[in-house]
N, C-alpha and C positions, 0 to 999 in steps of 0.2 A: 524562710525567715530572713535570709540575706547574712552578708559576713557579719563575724563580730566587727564593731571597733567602736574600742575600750578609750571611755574619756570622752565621746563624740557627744554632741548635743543628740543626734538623729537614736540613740538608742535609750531606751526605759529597759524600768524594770518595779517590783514589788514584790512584796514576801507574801501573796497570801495568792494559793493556786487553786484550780480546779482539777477534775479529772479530765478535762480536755487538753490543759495545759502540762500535764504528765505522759497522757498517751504521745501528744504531739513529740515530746522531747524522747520518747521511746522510741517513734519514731527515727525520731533525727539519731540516736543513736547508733543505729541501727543501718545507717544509710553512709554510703561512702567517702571517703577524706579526702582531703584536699591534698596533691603534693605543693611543697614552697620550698623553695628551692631562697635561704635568707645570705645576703650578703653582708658581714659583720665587720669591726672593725680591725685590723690587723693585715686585710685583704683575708679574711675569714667565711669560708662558705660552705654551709651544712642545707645539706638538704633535705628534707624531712615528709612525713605523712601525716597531716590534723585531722584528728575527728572534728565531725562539725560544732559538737560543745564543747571544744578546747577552745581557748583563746592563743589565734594564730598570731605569729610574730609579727609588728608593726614598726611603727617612726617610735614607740617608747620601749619596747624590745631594744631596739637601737641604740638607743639614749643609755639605759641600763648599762647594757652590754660595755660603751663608749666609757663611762664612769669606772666598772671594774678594771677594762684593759690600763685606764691610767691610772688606777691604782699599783699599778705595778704586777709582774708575775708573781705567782701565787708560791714556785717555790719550796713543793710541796707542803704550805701549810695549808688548815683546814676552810671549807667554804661550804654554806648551806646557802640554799634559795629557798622563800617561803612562796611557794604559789609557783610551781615551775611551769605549768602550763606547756605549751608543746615541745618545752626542756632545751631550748635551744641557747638561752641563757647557763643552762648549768651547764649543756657540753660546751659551751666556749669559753668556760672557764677552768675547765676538764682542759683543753686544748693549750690555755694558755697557763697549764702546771699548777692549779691548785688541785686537791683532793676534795670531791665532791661530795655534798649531800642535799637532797632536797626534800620537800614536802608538798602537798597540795590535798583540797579536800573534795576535788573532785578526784574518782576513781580513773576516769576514761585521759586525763592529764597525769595521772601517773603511771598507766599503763602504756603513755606515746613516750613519754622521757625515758625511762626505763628501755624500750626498746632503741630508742634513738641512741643514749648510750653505750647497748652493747653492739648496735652497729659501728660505732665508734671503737670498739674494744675497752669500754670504760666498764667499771662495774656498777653494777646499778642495785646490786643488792642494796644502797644505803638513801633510796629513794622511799619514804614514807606516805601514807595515807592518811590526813588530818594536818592540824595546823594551830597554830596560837589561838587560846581560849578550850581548846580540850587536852588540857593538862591532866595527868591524873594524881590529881592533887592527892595527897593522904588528909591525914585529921584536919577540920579545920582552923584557919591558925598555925598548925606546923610547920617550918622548913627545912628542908632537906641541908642535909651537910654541905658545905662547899665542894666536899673531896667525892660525894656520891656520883655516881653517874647519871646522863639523864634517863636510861633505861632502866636504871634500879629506883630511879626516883617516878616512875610511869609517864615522862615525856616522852610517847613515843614518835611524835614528828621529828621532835630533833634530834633523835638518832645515840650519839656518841656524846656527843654537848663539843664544849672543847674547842671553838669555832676562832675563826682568827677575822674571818669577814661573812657576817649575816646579809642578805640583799631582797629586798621582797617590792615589788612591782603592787604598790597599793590598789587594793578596789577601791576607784574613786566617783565611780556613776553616784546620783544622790538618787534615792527613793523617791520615785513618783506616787501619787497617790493614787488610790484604788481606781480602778477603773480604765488607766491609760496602756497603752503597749507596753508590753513585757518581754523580757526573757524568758527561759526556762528554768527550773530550781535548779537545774546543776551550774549554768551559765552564770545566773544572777548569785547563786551563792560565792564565786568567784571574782566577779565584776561589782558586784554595789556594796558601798561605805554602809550598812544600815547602824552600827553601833561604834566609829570607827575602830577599826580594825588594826591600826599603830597600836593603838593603847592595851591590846590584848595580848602584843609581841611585850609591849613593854611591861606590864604584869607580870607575866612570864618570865623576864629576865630578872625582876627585883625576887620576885620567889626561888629561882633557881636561877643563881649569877652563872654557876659552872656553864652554861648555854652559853654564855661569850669569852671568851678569854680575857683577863684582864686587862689587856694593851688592845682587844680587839674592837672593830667598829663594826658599824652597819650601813650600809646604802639602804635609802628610802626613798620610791620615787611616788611623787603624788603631784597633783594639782595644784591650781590658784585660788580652786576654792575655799569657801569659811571656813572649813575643815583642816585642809593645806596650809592655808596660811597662817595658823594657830599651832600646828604639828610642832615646830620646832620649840614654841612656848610652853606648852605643855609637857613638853620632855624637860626643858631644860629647871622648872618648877619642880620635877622630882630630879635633878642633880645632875643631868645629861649634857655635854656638852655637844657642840653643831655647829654645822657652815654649809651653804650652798656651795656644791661644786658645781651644776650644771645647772640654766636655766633659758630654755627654748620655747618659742611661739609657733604655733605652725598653722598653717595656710587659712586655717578656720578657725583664729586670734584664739583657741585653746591654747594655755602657757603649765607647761611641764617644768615640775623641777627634780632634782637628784639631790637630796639632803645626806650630809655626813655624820654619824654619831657616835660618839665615844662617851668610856668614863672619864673626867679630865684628872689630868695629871697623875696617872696611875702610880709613879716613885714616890713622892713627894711625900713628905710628912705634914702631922697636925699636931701644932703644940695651943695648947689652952691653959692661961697660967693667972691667978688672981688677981694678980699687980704686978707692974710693972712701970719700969720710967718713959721707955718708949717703943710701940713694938718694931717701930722702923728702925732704929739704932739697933735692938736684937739683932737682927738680920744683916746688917751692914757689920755688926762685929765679930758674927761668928758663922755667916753662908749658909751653903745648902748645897740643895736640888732646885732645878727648875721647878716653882709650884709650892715649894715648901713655902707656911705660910703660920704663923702666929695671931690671938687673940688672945687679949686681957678682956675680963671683967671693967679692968679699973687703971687708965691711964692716966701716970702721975703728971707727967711731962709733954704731952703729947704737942705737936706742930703743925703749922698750916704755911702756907705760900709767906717766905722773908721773915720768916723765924715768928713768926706770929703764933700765939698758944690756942690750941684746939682742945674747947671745952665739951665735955662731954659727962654723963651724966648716966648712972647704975641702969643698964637696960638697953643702951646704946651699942651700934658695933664697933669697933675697932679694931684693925685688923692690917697686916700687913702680907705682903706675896713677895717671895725672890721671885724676880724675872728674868735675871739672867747670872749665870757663874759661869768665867770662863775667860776666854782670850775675848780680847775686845773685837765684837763681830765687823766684818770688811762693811757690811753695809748699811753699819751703825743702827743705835737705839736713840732714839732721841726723845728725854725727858719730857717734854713736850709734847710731844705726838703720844708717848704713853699715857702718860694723864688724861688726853682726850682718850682715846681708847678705852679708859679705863671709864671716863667718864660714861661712854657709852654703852660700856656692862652694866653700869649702874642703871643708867636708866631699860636696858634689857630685862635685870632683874626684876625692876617693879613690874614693868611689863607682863613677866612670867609670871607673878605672883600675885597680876591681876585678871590674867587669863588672854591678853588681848597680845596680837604681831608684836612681835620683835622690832624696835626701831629701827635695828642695823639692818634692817631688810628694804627699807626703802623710804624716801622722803613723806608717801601718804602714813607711813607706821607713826613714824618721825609728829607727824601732825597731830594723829592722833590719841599720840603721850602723851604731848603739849597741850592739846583738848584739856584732858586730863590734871593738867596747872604746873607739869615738870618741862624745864627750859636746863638748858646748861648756861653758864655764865661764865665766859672766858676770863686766867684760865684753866682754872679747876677744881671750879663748884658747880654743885649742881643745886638750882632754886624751886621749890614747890611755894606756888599760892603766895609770895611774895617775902619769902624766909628762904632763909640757907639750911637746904636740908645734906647737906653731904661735902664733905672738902674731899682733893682728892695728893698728895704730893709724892712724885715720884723721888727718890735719890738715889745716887752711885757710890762709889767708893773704887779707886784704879790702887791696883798693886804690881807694879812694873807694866807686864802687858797682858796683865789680867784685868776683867772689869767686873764688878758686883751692883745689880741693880736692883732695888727694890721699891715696893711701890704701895702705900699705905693709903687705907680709905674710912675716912669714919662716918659713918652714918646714924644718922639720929632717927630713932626709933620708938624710946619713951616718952607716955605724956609727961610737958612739961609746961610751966605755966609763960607765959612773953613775957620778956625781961627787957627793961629800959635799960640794965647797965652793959648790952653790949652793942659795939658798931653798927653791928648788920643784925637784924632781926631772925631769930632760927625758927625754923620747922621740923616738923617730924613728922614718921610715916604714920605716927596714931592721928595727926590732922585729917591725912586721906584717907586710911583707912586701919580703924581701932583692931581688925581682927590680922592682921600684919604686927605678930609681936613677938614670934620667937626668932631669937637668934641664932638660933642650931637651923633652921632653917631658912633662913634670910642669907645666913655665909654657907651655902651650900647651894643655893641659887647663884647666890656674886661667883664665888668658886669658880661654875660651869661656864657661868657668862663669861667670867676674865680668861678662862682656858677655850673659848669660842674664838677669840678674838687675838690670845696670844701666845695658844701654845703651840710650840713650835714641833709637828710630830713629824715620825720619818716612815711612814707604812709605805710607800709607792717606790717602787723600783723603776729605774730608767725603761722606758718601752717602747724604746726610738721615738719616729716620726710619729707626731697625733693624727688619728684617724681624721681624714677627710667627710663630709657629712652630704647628703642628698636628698633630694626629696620634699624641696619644698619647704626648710627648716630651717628657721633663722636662729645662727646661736649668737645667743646672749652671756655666752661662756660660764667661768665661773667661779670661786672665790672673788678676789678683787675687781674685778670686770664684771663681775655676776649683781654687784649690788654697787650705788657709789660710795665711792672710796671713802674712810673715816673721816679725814678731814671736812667732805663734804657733808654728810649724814651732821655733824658734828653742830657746822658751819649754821644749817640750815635751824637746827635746835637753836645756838645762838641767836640766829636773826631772831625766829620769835619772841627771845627773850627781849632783845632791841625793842620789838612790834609793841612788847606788853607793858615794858619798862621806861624803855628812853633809850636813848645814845650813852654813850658812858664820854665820859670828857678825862682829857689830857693836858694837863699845866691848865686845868681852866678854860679850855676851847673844848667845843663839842666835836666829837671827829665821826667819819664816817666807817664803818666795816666793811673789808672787801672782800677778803674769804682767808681760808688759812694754808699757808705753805707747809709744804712736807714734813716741813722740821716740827712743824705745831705752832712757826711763831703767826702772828696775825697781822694780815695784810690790810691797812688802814689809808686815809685819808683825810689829812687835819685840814684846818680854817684856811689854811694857802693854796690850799688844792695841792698839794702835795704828795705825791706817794711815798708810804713808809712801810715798811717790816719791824715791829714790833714784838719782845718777847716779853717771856711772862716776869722778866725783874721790874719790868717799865711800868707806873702803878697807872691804870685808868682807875676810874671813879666812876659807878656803877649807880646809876637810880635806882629806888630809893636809899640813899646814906648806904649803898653796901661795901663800899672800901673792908674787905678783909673777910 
């Protein structure tokens, strides 16, 4: 049948077998392994024996591998793999001082890790058979305590629960239709997305949280496919924050990524309170935590860019997030750039909560929103279908050499009928979409989105020099290099709105957009040909009548 390799266009597969398609795999069982001798990162080299239905280490082995080591040493805290396949993943991170556990639902992949381990001298008692989706759920409906274990709860893949880093190598081949070349059931049951297979981990964790630790994440690697490229929207829709850490092409323009997942802001509190005057003044008068964040019902006083009043209306969100408490950081926050950011959760959110990419993933996502009727509007609204559906304003407060930043978003939500008596014409998410109307879950999307984009977490331990890469593989790195940077992402929503709009004018001249500097202010070009650097106190005037 020829080697595995997992991701390749050259290999099929489908769920529906024969008896010749079982003895053949009997067959291959039965027939002898391959030695591979895998060179990892760290200057890391384990050598091993694959049965021929294991899936043998590759360029995404690698990749994997590459994301833990910079995660930091393990340190003795807890590590499962879902799918360890010929385990070469888990002993190197056995190697690199975590405490191992894995799982897989092929038997012959659990009986090579398991071995491969105790050649290691590692134990391998805590290597399971099964994997997400065969949960042994009790009554339906029921969930186990937070404090049960997962073995008293009948998870038996995941062992102890308890985990500080989950890591699962997605089967990402798509289902071919009947008739074409295949695998074998135990191969393809390993290898192909048929229902995907993210979302059975992530079931799993909403049923029994104990599976992750509170502060813990998850590495996920998958593809560029329709599947892939949705992975991280679909998490984030049920409350999951995310960021690309790695994302590489290789030789045969297949593009792998390494997604990072958490719960966001694990300290932080949540206050919900009737009324109030404003919930960004809350925040600025009396702190927090990173994350801690308030909503009213009913904003008496609320504010928008130069003290302007943000109207809002029973149904709507409002909502404020500390962003930062502390000594004023060396490599500063700037008001500015936060708001874009933040604007960019926002438009993440809808995203998530319409099922489609993430826009902070790349300028075609970007487009695609925009399809959709949402533009940002420099500098810190955001406009759906020719209304302002969202204001966004960051503020501070300095006390000596401490700084407090908070970052207030209100989003309009309820139907509401267009009204001549204001400036700017409003919108709302019942415009786009009438079944977008709870706000327990609209601020638990934003939530995720804004802790994607700005929480500041510390899971990775220094782990020296970065593994050097081989083989063919362009890295396209990752967080900030992995996607363009917010300003641009940002930038390019703006122009649209230019595209859809107009130019916005200054003292009365039409000016041109150039892109926006780090700080967030906007790099422009008036009637002299001039270049200027403009911030957000300097008023443009925005088509149609949208001044404010």
């Amino acid at each position: 049948m020829g080697e595995l390799q997992k991701g390749r266009s050259t290999m099929f597969s489908r769920n529906i077998f024969d008896i010749e398609d079982i003895s053949r795999e009997c067959d291959l069982i039965h027939s002898p392994g391959k030695s591979i001798a895998w060179e990892g990162p760290a200057n890391t080299s384990i050598v091993t024996i694959v049965p021929p239905s294991v899936y043998p280490p590759r360029e995404d082995t690698h990749l994997l591998a590459t994301a833990i080591y910079l995660h930091g040493k393990g340190g003795g805290r807890r590590f499962l793999e879902v799918g360890v396949g010929s385990g070469v993943v888990t002993t190197f991170a056995s190697i690199q001082g975590w405490v191992v556990s894995g799982c897989d639902i092929n038997p012959m992949a659990v009986s090579c890790t398991r071995g491969l381990l105790r050649e290691h001298g590692i134990d391998a008692s805590t290597i399971f058979e099964g994997g997400p989706g065969e949960d042994g759920f009790t009554d339906e409906g029921e969930t186990e305590d937070d404090d049960s274990t997962c073995a008293e709860t009948g998870i038996e893949w995941a062992g102890a629960g308890g985990y500080d880093l989950i890591v699962w190598n997605l089967p990402y081949l798509a289902p071919p239709a009947s008739g074409e070349p295949h695998l074998g059931p135990l191969e393809e049951a390993g290898l192909v997305d048929f229902d995907g297979a993210d979302s059975k981990l992530l079931e799993s964790l909403e049923r029994y949280p104990q599976i992750l630790n509170r502060s813990g994440t998850i590495l996920l690697l998958c593809n560029d496919a329709a599947n892939g490229l949705t992975l991280r929207s679909r998490w984030m829709a049920r409350g999951w924050a995310s960021r690309i850490l790695e994302r590489r092409v290789f030789g045969d323009g297949e593009i792998l990524r390494v997604l990072e997942l958490w719960r966001p802001w694990q300290d932080s509190s949540v206050l919900l309170v009737d009324e109030i005057d404003s919930t960004n003044s809350h925040l600025l008068d009396f702190g927090g935590r990173q994350g801690d964040r308030i909503r009213t019902v009913r904003q008496l006083s609320g504010r928008g860019q130069r003290a302007r009043r943000w109207e809002s209306v029973s149904g709507d969100l409002t909502c404020s997030w500390l962003i930062h408490e502390g000594k004023i950081p060396q490599d500063g926050i700037e008001p500015g750039m936060l708001q874009l950011e933040a604007a960019l959760a926002v438009l993440d959110t809808i995203a998530a909560l319409s099922g489609m990419q993430l826009p902070d993933e790349g300028n075609l996502a970007m487009e695609n929103i925009a399809a959709a009727g949402f533009s940002v509007k420099w500098p810190n609204d955001i406009w759906y279908e020719g209304g302002k559906l969202a204001g966004i304003l960051a503020e501070s407060r300095s006390f000596q050499e401490r700084l407090r930043i908070v970052l207030g978003i209100g989003l309009n939500v309820a139907v509401r009928k267009r009204s001549s008596t204001f400036i700017t014409a409003r919108a709302t998410l019942a415009d786009y979409n009438s079944s977008i109307r709870s706000i327990v879950k609209i601020e638990m999307v934003l939530n995720a989105a804004l802790a994607s984009i700005l929480e500041r977490r510390h899971n990775a331990v220094d782990s020296g020099d970065e593994p050097t890469e081989t083989g063919g593989i362009t890295d396209l790195g990752g967080d900030e290099s992995t996607n363009p940077k917010v300003g641009e992402l940002v930038f390019a929503s703006i122009a649209l709105h230019v595209e859809k709009y107009g130019n916005p004018t200054m003292n009365g001249e039409e000016i041109t957009l150039r892109g926006i500097a780090p700080s967030g202010t906007m790099e422009i070009i008036d009637q002299s040909g001039e270049h200027l650097s403009i911030d957000d106190t300097m008023s443009l005037l925005w088509p149609p009548h949208s001044e404010g």
